[in-house]
CHARMM-style PDB file with segment names, atoms N, HN, CA, C and O in Angstrom:
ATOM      1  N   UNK     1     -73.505  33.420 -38.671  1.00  0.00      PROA
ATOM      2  CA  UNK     1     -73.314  33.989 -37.357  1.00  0.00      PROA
ATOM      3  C   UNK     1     -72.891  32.864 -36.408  1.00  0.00      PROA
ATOM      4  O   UNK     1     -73.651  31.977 -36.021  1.00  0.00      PROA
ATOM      5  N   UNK     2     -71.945  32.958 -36.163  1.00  0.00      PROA
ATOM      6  HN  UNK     2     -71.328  33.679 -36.478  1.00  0.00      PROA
ATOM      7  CA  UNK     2     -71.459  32.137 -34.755  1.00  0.00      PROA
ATOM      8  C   UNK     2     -72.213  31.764 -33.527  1.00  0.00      PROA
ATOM      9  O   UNK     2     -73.013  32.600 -33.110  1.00  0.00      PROA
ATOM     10  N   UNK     3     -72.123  30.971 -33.071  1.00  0.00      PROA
ATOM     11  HN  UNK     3     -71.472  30.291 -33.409  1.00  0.00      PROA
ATOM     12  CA  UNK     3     -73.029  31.074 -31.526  1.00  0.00      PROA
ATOM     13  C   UNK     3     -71.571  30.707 -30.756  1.00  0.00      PROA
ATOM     14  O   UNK     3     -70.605  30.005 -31.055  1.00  0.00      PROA
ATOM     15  N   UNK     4     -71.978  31.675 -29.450  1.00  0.00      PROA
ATOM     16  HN  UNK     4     -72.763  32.246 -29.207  1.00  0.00      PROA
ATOM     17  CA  UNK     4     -71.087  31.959 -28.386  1.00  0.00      PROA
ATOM     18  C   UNK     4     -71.077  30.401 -27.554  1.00  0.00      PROA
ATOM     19  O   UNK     4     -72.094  29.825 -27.169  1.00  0.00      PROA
ATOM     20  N   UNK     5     -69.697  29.910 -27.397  1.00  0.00      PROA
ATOM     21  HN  UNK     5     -68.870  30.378 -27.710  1.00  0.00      PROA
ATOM     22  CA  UNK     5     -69.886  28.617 -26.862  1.00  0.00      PROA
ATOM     23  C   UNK     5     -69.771  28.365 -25.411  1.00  0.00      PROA
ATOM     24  O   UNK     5     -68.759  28.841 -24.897  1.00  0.00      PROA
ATOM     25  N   UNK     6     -70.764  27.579 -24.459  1.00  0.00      PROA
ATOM     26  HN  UNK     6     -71.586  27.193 -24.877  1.00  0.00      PROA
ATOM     27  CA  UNK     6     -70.844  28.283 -23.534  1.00  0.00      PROA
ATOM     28  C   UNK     6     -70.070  27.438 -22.369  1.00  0.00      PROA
ATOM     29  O   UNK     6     -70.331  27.419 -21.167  1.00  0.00      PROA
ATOM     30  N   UNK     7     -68.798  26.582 -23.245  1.00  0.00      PROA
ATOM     31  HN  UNK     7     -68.586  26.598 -24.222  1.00  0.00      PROA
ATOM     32  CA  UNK     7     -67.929  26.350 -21.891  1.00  0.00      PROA
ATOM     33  C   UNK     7     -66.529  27.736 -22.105  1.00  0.00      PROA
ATOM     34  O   UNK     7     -65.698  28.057 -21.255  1.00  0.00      PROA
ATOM     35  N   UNK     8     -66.689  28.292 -23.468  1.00  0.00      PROA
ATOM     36  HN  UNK     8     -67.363  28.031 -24.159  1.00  0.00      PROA
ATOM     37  CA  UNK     8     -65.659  29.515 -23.433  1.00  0.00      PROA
ATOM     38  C   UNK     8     -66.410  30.534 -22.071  1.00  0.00      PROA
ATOM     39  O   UNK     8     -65.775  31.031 -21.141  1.00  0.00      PROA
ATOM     40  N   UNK     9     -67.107  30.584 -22.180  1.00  0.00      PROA
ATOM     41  HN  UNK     9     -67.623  30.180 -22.936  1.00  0.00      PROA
ATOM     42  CA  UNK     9     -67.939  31.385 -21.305  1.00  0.00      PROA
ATOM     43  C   UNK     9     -68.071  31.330 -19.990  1.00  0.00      PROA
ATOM     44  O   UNK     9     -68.185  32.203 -19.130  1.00  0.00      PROA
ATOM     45  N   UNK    10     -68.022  29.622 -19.946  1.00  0.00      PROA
ATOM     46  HN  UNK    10     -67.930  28.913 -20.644  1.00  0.00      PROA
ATOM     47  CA  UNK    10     -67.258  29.224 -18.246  1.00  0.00      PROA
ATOM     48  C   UNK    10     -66.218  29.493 -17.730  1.00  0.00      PROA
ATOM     49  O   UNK    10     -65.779  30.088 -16.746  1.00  0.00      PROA
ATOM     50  N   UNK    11     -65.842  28.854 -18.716  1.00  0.00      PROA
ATOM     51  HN  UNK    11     -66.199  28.370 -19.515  1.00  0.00      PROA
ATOM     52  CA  UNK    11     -64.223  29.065 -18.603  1.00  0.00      PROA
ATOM     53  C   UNK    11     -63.881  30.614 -17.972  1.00  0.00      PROA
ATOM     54  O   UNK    11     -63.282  30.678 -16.898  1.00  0.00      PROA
ATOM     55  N   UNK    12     -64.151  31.442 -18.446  1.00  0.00      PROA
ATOM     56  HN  UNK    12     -64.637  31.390 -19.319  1.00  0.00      PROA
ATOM     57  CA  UNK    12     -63.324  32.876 -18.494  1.00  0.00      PROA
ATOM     58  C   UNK    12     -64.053  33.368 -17.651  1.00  0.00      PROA
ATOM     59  O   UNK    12     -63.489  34.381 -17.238  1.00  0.00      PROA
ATOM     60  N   UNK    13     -65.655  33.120 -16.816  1.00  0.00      PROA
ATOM     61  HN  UNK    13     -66.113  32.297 -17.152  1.00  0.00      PROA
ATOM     62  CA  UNK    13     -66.350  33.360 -15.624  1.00  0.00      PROA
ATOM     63  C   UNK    13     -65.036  32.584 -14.591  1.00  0.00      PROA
ATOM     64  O   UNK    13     -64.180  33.350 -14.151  1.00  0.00      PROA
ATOM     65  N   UNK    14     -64.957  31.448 -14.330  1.00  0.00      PROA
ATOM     66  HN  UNK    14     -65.653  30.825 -14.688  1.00  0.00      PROA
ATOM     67  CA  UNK    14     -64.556  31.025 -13.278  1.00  0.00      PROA
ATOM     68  C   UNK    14     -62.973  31.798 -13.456  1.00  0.00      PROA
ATOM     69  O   UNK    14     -62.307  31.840 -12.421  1.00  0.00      PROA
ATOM     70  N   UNK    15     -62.553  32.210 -14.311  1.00  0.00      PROA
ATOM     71  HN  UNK    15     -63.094  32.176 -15.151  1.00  0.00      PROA
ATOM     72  CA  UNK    15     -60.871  32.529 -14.586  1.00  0.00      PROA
ATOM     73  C   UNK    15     -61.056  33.605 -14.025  1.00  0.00      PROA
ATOM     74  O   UNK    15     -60.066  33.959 -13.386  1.00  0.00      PROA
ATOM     75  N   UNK    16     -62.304  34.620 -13.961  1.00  0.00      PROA
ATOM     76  HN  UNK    16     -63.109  34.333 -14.481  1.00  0.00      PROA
ATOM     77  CA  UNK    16     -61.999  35.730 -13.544  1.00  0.00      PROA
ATOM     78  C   UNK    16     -62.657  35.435 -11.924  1.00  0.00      PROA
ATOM     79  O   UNK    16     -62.138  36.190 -11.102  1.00  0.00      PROA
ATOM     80  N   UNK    17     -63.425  34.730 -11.484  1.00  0.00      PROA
ATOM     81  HN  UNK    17     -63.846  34.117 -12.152  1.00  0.00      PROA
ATOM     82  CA  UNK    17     -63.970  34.706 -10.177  1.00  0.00      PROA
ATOM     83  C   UNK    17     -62.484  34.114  -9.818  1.00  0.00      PROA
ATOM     84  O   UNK    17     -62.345  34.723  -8.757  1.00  0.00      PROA
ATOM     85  N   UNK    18     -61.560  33.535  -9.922  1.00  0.00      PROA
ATOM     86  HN  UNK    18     -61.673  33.041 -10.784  1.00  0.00      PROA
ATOM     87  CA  UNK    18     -61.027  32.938  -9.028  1.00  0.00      PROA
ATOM     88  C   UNK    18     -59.566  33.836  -9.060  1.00  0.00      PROA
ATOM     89  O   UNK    18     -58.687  33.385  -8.325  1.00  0.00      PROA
ATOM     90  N   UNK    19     -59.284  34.866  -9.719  1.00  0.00      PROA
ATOM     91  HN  UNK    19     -59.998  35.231 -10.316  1.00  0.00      PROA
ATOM     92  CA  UNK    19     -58.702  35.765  -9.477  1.00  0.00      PROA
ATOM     93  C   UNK    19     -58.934  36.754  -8.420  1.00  0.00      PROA
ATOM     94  O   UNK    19     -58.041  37.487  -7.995  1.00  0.00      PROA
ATOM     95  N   UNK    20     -59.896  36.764  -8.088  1.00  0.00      PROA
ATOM     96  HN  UNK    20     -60.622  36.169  -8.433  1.00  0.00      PROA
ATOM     97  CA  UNK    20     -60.656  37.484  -6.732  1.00  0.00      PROA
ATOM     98  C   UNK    20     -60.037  37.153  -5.520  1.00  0.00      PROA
ATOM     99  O   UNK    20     -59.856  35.988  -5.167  1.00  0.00      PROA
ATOM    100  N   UNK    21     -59.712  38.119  -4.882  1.00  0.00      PROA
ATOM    101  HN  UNK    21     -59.859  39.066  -5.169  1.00  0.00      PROA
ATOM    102  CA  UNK    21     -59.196  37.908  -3.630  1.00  0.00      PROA
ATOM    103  C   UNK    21     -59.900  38.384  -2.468  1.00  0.00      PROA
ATOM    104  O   UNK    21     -60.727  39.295  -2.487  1.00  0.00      PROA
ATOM    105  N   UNK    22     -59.479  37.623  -1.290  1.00  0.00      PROA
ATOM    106  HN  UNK    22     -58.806  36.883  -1.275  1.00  0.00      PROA
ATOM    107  CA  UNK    22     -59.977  38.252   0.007  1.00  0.00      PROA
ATOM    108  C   UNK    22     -59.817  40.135   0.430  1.00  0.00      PROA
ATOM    109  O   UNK    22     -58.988  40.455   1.282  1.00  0.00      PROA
ATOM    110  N   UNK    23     -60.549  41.058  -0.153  1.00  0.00      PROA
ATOM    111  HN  UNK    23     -61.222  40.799  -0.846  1.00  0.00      PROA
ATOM    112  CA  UNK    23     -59.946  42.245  -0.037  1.00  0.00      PROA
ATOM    113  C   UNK    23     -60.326  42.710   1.422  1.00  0.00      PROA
ATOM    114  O   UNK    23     -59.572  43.603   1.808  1.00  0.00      PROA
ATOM    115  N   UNK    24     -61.175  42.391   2.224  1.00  0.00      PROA
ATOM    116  HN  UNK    24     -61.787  41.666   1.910  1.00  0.00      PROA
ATOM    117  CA  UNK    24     -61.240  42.682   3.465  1.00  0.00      PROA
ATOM    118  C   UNK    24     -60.015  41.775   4.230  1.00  0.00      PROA
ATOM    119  O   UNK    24     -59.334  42.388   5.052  1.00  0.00      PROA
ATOM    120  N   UNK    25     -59.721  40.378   3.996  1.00  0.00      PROA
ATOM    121  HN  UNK    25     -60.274  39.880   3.329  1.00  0.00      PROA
ATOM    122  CA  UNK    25     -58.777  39.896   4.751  1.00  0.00      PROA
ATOM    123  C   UNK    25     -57.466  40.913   4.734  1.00  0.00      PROA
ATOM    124  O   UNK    25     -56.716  41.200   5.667  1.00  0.00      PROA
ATOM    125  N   UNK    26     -57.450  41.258   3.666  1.00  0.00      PROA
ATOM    126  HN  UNK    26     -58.060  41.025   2.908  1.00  0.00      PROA
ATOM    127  CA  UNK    26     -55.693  42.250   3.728  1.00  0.00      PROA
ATOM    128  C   UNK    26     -55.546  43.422   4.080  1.00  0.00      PROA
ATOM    129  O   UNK    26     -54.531  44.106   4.208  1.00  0.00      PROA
ATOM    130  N   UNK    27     -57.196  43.754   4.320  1.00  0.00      PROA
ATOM    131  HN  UNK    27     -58.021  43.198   4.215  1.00  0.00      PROA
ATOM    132  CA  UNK    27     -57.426  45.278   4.498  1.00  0.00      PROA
ATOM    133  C   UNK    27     -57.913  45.254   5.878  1.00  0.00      PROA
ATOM    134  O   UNK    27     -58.881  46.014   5.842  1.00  0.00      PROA
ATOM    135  N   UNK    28     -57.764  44.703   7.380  1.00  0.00      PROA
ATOM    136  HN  UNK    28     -56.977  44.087   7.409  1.00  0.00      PROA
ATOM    137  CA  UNK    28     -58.389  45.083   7.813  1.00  0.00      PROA
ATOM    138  C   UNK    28     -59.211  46.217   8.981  1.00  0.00      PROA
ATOM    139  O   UNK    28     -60.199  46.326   9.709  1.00  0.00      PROA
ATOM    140  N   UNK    29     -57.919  46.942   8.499  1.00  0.00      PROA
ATOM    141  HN  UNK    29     -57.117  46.853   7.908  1.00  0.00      PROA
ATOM    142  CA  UNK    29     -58.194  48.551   9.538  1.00  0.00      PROA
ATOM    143  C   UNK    29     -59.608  49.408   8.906  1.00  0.00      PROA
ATOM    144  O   UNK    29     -60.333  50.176   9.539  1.00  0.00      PROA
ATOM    145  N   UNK    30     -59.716  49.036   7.587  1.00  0.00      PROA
ATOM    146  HN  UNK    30     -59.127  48.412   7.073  1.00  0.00      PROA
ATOM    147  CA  UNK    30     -60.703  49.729   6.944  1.00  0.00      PROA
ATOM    148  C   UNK    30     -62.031  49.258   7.264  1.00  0.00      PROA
ATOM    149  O   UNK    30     -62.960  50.052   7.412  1.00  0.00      PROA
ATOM    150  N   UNK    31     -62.200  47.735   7.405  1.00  0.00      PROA
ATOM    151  HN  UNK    31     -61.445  47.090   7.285  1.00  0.00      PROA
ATOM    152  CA  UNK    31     -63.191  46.928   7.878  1.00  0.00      PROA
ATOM    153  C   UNK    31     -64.012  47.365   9.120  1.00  0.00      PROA
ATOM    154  O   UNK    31     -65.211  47.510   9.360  1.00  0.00      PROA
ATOM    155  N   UNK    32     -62.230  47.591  10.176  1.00  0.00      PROA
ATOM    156  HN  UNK    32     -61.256  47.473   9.981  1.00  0.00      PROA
ATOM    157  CA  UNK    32     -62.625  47.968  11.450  1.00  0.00      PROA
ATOM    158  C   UNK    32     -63.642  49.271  11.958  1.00  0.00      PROA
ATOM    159  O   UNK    32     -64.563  49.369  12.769  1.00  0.00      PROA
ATOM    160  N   UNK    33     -62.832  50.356  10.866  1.00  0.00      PROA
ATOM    161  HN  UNK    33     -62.084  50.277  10.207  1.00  0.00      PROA
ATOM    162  CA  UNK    33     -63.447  51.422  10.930  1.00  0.00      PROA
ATOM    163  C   UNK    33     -65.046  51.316  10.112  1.00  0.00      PROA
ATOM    164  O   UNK    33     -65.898  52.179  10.325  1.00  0.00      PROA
ATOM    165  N   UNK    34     -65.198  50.603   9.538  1.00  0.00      PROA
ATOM    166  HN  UNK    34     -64.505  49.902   9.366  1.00  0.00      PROA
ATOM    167  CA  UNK    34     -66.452  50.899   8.510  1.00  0.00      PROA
ATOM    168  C   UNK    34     -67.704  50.505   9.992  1.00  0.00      PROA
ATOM    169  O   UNK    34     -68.721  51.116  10.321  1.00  0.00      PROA
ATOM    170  N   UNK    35     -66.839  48.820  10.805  1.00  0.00      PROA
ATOM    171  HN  UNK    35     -66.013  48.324  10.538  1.00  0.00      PROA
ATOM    172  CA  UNK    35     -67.733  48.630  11.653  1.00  0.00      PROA
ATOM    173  C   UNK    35     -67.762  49.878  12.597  1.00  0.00      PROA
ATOM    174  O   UNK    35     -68.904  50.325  12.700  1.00  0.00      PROA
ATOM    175  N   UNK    36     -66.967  50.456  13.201  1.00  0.00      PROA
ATOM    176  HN  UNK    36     -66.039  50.092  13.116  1.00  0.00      PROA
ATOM    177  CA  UNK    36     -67.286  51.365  14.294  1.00  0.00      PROA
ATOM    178  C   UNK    36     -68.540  52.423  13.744  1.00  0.00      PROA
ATOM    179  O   UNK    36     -69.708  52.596  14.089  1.00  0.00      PROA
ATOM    180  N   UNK    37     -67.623  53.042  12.673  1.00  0.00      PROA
ATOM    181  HN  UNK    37     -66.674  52.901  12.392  1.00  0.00      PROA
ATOM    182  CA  UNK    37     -69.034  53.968  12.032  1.00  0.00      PROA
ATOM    183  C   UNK    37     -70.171  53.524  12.298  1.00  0.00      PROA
ATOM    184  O   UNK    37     -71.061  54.173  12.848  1.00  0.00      PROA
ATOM    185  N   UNK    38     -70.247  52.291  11.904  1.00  0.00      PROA
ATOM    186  HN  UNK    38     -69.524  51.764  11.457  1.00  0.00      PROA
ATOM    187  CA  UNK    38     -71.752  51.734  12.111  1.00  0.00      PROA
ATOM    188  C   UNK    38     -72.558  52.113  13.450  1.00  0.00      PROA
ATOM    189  O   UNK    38     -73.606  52.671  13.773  1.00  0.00      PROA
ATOM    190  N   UNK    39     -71.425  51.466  14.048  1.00  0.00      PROA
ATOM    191  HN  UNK    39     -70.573  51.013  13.785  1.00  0.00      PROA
ATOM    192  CA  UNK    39     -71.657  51.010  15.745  1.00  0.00      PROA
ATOM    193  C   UNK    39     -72.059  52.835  15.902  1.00  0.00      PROA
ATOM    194  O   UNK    39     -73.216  53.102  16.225  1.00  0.00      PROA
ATOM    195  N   UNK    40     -71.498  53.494  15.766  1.00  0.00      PROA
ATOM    196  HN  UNK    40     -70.558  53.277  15.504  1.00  0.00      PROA
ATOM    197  CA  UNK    40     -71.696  54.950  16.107  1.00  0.00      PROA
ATOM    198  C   UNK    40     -72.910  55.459  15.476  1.00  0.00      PROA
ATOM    199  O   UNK    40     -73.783  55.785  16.280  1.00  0.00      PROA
ATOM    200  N   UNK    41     -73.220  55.628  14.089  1.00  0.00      PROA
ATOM    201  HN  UNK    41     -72.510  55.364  13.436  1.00  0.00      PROA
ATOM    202  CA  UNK    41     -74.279  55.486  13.271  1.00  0.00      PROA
ATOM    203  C   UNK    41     -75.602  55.204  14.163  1.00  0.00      PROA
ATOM    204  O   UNK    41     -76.333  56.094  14.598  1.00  0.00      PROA
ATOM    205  N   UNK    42     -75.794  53.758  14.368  1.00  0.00      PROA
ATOM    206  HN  UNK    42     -75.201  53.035  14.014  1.00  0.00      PROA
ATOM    207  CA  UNK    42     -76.814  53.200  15.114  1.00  0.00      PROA
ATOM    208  C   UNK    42     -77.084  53.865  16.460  1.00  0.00      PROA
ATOM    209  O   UNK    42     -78.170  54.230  16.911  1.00  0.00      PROA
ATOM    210  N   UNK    43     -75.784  53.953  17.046  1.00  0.00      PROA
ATOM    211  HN  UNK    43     -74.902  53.656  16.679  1.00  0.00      PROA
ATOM    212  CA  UNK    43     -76.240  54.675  18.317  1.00  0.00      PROA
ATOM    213  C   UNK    43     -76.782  55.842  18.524  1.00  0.00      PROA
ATOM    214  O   UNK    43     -77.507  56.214  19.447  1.00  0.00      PROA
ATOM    215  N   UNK    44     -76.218  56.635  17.222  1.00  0.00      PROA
ATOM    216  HN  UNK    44     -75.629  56.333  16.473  1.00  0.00      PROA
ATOM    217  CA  UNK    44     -76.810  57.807  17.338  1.00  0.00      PROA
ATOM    218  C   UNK    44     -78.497  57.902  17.155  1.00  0.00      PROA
ATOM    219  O   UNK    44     -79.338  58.587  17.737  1.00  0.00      PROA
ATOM    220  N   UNK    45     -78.597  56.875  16.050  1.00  0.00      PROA
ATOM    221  HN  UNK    45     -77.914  56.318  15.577  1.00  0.00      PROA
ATOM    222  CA  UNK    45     -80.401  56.737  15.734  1.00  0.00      PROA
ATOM    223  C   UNK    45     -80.838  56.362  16.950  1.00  0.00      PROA
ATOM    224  O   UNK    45     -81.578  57.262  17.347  1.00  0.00      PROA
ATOM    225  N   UNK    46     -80.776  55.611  17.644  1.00  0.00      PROA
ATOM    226  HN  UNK    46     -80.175  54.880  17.322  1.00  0.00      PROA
ATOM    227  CA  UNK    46     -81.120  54.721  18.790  1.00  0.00      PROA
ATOM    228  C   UNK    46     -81.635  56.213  19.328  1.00  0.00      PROA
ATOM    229  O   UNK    46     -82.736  56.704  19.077  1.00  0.00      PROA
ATOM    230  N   UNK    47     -80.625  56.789  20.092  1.00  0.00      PROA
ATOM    231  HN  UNK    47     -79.731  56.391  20.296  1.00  0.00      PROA
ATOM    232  CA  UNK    47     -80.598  58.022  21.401  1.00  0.00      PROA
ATOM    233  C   UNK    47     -81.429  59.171  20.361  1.00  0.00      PROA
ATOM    234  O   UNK    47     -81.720  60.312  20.718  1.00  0.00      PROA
ATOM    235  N   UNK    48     -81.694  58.652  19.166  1.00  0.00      PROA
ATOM    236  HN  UNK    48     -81.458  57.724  18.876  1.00  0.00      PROA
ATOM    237  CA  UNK    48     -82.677  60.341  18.686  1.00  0.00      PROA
ATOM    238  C   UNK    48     -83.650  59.689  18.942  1.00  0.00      PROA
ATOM    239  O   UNK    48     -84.443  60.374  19.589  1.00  0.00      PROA
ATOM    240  N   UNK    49     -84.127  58.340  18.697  1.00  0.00      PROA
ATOM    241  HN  UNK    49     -83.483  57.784  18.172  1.00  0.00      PROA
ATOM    242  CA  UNK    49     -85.530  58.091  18.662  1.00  0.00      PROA
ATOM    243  C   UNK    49     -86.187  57.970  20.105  1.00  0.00      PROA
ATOM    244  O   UNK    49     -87.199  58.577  20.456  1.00  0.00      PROA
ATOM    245  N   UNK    50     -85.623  57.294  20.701  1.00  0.00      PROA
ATOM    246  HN  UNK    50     -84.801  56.800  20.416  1.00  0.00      PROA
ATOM    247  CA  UNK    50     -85.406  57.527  22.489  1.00  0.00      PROA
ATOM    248  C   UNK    50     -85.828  58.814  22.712  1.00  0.00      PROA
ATOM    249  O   UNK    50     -86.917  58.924  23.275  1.00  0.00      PROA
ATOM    250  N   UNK    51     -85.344  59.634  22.467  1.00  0.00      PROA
ATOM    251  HN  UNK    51     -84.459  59.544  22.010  1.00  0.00      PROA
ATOM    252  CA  UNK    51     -85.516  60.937  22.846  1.00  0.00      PROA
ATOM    253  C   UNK    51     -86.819  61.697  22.441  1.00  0.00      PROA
ATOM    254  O   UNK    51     -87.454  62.497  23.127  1.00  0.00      PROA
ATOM    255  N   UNK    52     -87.148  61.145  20.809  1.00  0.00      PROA
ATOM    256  HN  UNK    52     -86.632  60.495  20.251  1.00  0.00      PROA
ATOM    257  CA  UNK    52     -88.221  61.425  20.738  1.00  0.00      PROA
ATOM    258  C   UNK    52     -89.884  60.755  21.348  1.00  0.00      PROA
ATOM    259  O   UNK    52     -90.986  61.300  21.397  1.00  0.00      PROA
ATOM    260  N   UNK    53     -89.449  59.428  21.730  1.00  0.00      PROA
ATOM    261  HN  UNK    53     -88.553  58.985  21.690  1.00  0.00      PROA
ATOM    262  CA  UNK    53     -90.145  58.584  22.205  1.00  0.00      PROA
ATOM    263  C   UNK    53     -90.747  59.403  23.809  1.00  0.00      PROA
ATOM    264  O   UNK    53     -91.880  59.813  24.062  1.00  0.00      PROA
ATOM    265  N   UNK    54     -89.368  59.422  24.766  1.00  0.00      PROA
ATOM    266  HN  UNK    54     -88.447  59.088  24.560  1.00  0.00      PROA
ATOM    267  CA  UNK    54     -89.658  60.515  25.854  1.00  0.00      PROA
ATOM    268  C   UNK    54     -90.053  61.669  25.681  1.00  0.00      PROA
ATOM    269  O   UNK    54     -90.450  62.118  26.756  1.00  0.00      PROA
ATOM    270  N   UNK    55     -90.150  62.399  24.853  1.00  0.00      PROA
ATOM    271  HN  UNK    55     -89.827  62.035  23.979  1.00  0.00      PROA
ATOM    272  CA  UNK    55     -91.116  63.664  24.129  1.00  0.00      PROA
ATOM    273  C   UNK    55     -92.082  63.774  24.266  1.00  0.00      PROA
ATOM    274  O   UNK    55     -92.787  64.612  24.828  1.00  0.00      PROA
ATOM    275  N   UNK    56     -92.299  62.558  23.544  1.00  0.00      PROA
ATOM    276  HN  UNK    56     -91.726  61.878  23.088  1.00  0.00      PROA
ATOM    277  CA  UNK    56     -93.975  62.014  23.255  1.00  0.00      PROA
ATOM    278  C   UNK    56     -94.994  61.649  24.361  1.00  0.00      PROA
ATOM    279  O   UNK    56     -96.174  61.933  24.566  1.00  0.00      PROA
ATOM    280  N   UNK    57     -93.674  60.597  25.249  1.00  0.00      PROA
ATOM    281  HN  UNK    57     -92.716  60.366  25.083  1.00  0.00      PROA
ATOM    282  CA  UNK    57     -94.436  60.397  26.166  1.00  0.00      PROA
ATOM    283  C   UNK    57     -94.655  61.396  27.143  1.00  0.00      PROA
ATOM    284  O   UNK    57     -95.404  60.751  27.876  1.00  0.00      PROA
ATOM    285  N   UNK    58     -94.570  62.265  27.572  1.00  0.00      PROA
ATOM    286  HN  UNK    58     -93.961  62.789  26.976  1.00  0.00      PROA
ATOM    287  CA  UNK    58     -94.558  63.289  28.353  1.00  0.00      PROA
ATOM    288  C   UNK    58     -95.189  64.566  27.991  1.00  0.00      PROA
ATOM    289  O   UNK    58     -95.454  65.474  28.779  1.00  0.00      PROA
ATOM    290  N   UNK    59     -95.394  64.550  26.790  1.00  0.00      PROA
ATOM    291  HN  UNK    59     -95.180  63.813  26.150  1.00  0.00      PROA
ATOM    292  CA  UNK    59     -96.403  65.326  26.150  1.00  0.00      PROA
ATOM    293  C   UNK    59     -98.060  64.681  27.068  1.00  0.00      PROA
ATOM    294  O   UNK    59     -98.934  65.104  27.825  1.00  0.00      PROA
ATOM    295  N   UNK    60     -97.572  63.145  26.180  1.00  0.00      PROA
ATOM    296  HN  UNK    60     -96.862  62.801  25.564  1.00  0.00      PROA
ATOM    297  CA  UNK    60     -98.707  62.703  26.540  1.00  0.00      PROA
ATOM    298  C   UNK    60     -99.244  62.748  27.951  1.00  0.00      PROA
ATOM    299  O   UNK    60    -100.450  62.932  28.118  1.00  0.00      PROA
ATOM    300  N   UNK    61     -98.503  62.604  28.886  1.00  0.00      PROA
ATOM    301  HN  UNK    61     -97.524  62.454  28.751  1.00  0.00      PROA
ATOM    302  CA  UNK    61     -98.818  62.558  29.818  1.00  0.00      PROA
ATOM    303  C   UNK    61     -99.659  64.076  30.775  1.00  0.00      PROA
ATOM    304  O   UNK    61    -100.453  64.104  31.716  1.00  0.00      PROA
ATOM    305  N   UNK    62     -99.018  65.119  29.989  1.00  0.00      PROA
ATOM    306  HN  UNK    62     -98.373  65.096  29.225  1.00  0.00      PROA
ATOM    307  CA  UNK    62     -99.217  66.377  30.128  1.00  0.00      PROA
ATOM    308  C   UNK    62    -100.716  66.550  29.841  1.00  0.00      PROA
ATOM    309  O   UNK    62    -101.563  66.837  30.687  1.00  0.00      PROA
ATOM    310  N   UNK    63    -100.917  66.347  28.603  1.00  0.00      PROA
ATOM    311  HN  UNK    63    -100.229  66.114  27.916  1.00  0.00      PROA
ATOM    312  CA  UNK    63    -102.239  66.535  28.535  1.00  0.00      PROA
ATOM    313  C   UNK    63    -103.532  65.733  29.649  1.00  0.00      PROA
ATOM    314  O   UNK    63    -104.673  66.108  29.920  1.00  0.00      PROA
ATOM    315  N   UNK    64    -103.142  65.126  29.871  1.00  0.00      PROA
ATOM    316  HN  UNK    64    -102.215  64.822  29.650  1.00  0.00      PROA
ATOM    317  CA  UNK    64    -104.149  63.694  30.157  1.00  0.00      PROA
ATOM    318  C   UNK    64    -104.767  64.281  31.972  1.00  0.00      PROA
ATOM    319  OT1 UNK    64    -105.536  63.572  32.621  1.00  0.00      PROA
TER     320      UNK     64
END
């Protein structure tokens, strides 16, 4: 049985890492949009929890 030699093994790791390219650098309208989503995403959590926060508090206050 052979043993796997492990600069073949380097070798063809770094051959394929360095074929890798910047895919956000060439892409970057897709980038842009992924950030906005975000930005929108978050805001939306933000203003639900807010909202539930003022709920709460005003509940609370109701009772008291």
């Amino acid at each position: 049985m052979a043993a796997i030699s492990t600069s073949i093994v380097a070798r063809d790791t770094y051959a394929a890492l360095s074929k890798r390219q910047n895919w956000a650098a060439q892409e970057p309208g897709v980038i842009t949009v992924f950030c906005i989503v975000g930005v929108v995403a978050i805001g939306l959590i933000v203003l639900f929890v807010y909202k539930k926060l003022v709920a709460r508090r005003e509940r609370r206050q109701a009772t008291v």
